[in-house]
C-alpha positions as CSV (number, residue, x, y, z in Angstrom):
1,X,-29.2,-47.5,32.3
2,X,-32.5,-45.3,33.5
3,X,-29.8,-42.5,34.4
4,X,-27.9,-42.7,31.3
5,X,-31.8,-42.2,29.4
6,X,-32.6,-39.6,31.1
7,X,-29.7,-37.8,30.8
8,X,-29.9,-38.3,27.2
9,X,-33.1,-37.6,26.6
10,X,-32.8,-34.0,29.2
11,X,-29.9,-33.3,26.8
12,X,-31.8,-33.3,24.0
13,X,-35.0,-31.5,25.7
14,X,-33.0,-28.5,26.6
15,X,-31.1,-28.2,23.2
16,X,-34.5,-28.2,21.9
17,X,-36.4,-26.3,24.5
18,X,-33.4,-24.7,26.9
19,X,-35.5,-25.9,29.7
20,X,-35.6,-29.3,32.1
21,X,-37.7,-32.1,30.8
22,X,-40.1,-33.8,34.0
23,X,-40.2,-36.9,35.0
24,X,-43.6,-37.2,33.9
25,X,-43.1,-36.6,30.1
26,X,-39.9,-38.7,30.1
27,X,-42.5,-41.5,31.2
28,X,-44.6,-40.5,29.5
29,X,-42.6,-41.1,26.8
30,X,-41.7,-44.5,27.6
31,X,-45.5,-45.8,27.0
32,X,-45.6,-48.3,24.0
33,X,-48.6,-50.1,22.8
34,X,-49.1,-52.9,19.4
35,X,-52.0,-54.5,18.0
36,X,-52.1,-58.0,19.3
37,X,-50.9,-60.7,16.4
38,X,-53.2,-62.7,15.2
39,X,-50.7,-66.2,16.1
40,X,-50.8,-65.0,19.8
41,X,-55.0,-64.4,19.9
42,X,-57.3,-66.8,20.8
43,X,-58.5,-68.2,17.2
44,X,-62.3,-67.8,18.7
45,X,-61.9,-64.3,19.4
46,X,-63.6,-61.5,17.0
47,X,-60.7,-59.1,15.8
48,X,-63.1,-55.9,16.8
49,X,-61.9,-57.5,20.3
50,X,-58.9,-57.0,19.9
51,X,-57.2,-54.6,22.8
52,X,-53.3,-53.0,21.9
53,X,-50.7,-54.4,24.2
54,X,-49.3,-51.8,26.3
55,X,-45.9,-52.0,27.6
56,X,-44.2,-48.9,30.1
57,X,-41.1,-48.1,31.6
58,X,-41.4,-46.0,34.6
59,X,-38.3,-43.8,35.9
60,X,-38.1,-43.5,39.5
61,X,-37.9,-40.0,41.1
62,X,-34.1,-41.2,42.6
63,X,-33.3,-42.3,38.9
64,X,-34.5,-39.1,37.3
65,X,-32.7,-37.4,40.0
66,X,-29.9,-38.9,39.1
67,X,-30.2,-38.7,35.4
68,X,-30.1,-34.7,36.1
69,X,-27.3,-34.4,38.2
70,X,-25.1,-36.3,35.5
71,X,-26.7,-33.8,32.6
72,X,-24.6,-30.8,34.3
73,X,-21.5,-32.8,33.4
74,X,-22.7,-32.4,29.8
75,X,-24.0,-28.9,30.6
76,X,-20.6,-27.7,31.5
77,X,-18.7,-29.2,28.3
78,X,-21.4,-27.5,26.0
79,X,-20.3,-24.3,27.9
80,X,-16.8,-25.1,27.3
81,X,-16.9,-25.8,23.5
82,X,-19.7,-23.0,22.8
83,X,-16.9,-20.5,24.0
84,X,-14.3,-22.1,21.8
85,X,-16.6,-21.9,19.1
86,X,-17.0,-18.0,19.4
87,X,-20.2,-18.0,21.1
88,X,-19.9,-16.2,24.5
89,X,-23.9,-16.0,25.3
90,X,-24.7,-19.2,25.7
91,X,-22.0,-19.6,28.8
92,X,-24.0,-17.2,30.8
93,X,-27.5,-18.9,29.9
94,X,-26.1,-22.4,31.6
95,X,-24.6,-20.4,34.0
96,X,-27.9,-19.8,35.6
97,X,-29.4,-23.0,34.5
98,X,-27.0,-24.8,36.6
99,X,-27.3,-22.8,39.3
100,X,-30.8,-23.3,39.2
101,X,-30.7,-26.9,39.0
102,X,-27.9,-26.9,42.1
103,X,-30.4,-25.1,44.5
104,X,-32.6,-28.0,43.7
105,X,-30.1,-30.6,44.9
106,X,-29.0,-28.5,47.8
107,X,-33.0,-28.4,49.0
108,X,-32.4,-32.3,48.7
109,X,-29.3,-32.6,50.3
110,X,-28.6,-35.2,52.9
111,X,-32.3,-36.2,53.5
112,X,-31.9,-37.8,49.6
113,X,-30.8,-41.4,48.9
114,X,-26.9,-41.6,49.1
115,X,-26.3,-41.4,45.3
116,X,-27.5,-37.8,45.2
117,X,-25.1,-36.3,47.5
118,X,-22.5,-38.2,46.0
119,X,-23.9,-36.6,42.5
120,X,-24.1,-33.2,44.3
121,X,-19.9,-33.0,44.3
122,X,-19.3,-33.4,40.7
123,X,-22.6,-30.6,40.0
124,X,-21.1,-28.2,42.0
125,X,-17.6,-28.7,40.0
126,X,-19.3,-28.7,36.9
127,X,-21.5,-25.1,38.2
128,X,-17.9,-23.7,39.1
129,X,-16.2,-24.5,35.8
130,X,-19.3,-22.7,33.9
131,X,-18.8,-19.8,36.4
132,X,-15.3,-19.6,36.1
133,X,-15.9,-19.6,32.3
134,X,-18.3,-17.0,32.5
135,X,-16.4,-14.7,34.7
136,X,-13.2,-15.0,32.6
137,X,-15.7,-13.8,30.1
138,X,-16.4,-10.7,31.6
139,X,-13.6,-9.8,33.0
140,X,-10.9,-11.0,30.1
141,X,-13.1,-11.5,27.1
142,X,-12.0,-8.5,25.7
143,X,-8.5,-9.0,26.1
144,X,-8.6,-12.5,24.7
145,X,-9.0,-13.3,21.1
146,X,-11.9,-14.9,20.4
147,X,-10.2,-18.2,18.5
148,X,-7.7,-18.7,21.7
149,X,-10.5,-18.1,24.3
150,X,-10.9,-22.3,24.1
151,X,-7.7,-23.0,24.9
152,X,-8.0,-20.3,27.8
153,X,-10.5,-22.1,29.1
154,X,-8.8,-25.9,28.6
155,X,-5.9,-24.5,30.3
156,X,-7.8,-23.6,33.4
157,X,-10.3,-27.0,33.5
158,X,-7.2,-28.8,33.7
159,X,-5.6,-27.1,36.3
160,X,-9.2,-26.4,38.8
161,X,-9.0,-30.8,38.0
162,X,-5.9,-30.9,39.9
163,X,-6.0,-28.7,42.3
164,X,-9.3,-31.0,43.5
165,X,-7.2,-34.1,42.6
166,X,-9.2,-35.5,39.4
């Protein structure tokens, strides 16, 4: 569930931002505090004594890790339907992003828990889609129509999914 939050909430931060979010402002975000009740005080107790219950959530460094690495999965289908939607700059811009975020795992690599390598796979598919999508692009964007570039792109997800066996 900590993954699935901070993929979530990394989403958001880099629609808002087009950066990553740290782990420290995602916990920092899950700090909450209320004024005490009055049914759960001691009825000898002042209220100026009163201290705010704090509760906190902390994401782990392997959880935020983890969060990341599934972002790119939602990274690459951004990608996919900003070209289908006629905008061919923002393919480029998580081009590098990823790419970015994949020499990060690779520094990692096996010396990181289990999970991350597994995680690592499905990044560098989701890095080679974008690519692909960016270099088709380049290289065809002129050729193609922009209104059929999405099924161009389709077309070619579903066959790099095969050829790896997804």
């Amino acid at each position: 569930g900590l993954q699935e939050y901070v993929e979530a909430v990394s989403f958001q931060y880099f629609i808002k931002t087009r950066s990553l979010i740290s782990v420290e402002e995602i916990n920092k975000q899950l700090i909450f505090t209320a004024e005490d009740r009055e049914e759960t005080t001691n009825m000898t107790s002042n209220s100026h004594d009163k201290q705010p219950l704090t509760w906190s959530l902390k994401v782990t460094p392997v959880d935020y890790l983890l969060g990341v690495a599934d972002l790119t999965g939602e990274l690459m289908r951004l990608c996919i339907s900003s070209v289908g939607n006629g905008d061919i700059d923002t393919p480029f811009e998580l081009s590098q992003f990823l790419r970015q975020i994949y020499d990060g795992f690779t520094f990692i690599g096996n010396t990181g828990p289990y999970e991350v390598s597994k995680k690592l796979y499905t990044l560098k598919q989701s890095l080679a889609k974008v690519e692909n999508a960016c270099y088709t692009l380049k290289v065809r964007g002129s050729e193609i129509p922009k209104h059929m570039l999405a099924d161009v792109f389709s077309t070619k997800t579903e066959l790099i999914d095969q050829e790896e066996g997804l």
